[in-house]
N, C-alpha and C positions, 0 to 999 in steps of 0.2 A: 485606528480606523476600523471600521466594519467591513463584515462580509460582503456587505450588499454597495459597500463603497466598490471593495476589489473588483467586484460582477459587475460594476458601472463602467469601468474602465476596460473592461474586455473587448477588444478588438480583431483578435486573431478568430477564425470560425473552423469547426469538425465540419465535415459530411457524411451523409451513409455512404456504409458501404457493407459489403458481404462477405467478412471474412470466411475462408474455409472452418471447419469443424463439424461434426455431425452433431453435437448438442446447441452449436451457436440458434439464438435467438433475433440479437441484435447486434447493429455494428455500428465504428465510428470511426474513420482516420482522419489525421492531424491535419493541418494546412500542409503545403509541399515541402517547405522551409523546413518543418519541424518531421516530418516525414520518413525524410532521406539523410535529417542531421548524423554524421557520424562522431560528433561529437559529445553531442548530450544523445542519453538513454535513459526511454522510460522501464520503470521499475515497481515502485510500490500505488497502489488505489485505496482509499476509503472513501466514504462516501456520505452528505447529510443522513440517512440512514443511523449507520453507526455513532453516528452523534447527537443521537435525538435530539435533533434540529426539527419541532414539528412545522417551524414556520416555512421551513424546505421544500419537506415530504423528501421524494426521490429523486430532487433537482440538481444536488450540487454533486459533483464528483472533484476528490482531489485525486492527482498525480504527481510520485515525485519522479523527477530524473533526474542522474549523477553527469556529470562533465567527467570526459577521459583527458582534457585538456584544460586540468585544475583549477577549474570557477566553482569547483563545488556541489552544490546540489539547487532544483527549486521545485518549487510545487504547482503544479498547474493549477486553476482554477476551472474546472468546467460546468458550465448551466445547461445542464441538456436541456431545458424549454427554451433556451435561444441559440443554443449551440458555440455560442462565443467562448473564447476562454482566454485565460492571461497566465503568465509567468510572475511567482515572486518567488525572490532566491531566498535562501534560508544564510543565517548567519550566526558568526559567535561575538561574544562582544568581550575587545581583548584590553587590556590599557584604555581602556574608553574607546573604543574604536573597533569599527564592525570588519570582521574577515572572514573570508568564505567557510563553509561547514564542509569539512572535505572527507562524506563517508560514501558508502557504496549506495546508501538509501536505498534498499532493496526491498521494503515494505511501509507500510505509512496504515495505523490506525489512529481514529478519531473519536473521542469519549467528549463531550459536554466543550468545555472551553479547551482540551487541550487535544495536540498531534504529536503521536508518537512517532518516530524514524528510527528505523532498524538500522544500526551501528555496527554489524557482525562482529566483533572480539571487544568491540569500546564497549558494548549494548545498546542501549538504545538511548534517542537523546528525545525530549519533549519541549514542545513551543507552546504558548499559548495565544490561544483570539487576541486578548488585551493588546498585545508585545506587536499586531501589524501596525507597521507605521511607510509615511512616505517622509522619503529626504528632500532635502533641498532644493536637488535637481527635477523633481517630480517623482521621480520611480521610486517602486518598493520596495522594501524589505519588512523579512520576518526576522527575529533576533529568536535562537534557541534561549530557554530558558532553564533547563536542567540536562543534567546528565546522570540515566541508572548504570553503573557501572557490571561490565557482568565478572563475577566473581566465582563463577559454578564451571567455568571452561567451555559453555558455549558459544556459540557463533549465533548471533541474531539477524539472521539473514534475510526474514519476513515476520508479518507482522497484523492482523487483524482483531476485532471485534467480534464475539458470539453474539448470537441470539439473544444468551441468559447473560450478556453484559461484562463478559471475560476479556481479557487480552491473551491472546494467545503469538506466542512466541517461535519458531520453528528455524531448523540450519536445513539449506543446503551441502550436500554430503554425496561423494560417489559411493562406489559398495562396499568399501573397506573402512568407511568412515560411520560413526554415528547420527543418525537422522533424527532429532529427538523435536517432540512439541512439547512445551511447558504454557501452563493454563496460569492465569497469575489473576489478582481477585482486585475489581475498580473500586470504589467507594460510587456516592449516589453522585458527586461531583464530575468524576469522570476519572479524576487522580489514582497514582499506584497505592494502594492499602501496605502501608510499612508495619513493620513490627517494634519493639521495642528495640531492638538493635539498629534500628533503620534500614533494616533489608526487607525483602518482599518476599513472599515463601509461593513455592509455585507446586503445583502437581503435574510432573515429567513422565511420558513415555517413549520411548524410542520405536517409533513406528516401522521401520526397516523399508521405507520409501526412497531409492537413490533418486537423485537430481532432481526434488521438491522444491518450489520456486513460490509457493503460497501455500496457506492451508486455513482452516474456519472450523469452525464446529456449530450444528446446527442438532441439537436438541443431544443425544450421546453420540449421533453421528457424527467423522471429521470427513472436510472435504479437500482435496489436496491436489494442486496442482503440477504436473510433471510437466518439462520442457524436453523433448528431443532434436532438437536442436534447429539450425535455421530454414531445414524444407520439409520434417516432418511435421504433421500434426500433433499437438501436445497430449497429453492423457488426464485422465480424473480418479483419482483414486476415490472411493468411498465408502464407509461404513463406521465400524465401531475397532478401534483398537485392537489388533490381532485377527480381524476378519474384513480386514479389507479389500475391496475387489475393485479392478483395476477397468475402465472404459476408454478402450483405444482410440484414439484421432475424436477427443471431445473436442479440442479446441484448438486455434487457430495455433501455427510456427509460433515457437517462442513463449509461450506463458509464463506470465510473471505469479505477481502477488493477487488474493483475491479478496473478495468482501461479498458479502449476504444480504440481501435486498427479502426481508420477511414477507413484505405486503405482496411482492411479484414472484416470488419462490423463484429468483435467479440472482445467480451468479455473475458479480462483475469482475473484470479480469482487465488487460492491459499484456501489449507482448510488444518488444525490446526492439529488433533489427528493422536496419534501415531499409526503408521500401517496403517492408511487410510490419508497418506500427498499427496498430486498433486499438479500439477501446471498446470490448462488445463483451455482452451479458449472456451467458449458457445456461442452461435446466440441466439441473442435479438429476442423478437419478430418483428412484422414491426406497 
């Protein structure tokens, strides 16, 4: 089924609202249901953008959240021109037979027909458009379709699209831990560029960012999301690799994963706890 099928069946509605941050732009929280869930938590965003989707433009936002109460994972659907949005869970197909995808999904980027999900120690696993279908009983599902396995010792903890059409890869890490991004190369389809071994070769830095929860890179700039936890305001690091400088209380409690909106030069973002969930876009520094 199509995208514009899953957008038909959206039911559930965002509204504004104002989250805290001294960069926020824009805001949006969930229905009350999905709001205060303490079971599912949101986590990773991409967005039509990152998929050069021109038939979109900057309409569609996806969102994944993880269940603490093993259903898995699913992706939101949201149309900011109507603000509707829907739930489809993501799944594996095992014996012929679909079971839940039970990762942290901590980031979610979107190239052409395919969504990545950040797997942190599996890696990351990718779905494609093709693979939405509905069952029997009416409701959706996505079936994953691959699995990159990570083999270098990272944690895939987040996950985005550059500008210049990269995947870029990043672990959440405290200070004694490795914080590292790896830049990884699309083809014009959207797919990971393998090598003849069938690995994918990435270009790695270890930024020394504790508790980074997204990151992006826009032109040799990266921009990187910090969460301090459920009452402070989060932080923005940014700059060029080694010269990063840090903007205190840019965005709202909690920041997750983030994505780059080129035409708007803003940042969308997504943050986690219950009672304080948004979905609202900040200005980078220049």
């Amino acid at each position: 089924m199509s995208v514009a099928e899953v957008l038909a069946g959206a039911e559930r509605r965002v509204r504004w609202a104002i989250p805290p941050g001294l960069r926020v732009r824009r805001g949006y929280t969930w229905d009350r249901l999905d709001r205060h869930d303490a079971t599912w938590w949101p986590q990773g965003i991409t967005s039509s953008i990152d998929a050069h989707r021109t038939d979109l433009a900057e309409r569609l936002l996806l969102v994944s959240w993880y269940s603490k109460g093993g259903d898995g994972v699913r992706i939101t659907f949201l149309d900011l021109a109507t603000r509707r949005y829907t739930h489809v869970p993501l799944a594996l197909i095992r014996d012929g037979e679909l079971a839940p995808l039970s990762v942290h999904a901590g980031g979610l980027a979107w190239r052409g027909p395919w969504l990545y999900v950040a797997a942190t120690g599996r890696g990351c696993y990718a779905a494609h458009l093709d693979d939405l279908r509905r069952r029997p009983d009416g409701s959706l599902t996505w079936p994953v379709r691959l699995r990159y396995a990570a083999d270098d010792g990272m944690r895939y903890s987040f996950l985005s699209v550059t500008d210049a059409g990269e995947l870029v890869a990043g672990e959440y890490g405290g200070p004694a831990q490795p914080t590292r991004l790896a830049r990884f190369r699309l083809d014009d389809s959207g797919a990971l560029l393998l090598g003849e071994a069938g690995a994918a070769t990435a270009h790695t830095v270890d930024v020394g960012v504790p508790s980074m929860q997204g990151a992006t890179r826009i032109g040799d700039r990266y921009e990187l999301m910090v969460s301090r936890g459920r009452r402070r305001p989060g932080d923005l690091w940014e700059g060029r690799a080694g010269e990063l400088r840090v903007r205190p209380f840019a965005a709202p409690p909690g920041p997750e994963d983030v994505s780059y909106a080129p035409a708007t030069g803003l940042l969308w973002g997504v943050t986690e706890f219950p009672g304080r969930r948004w979905v609202f876009a900040l200005r980078p520094g220049r």
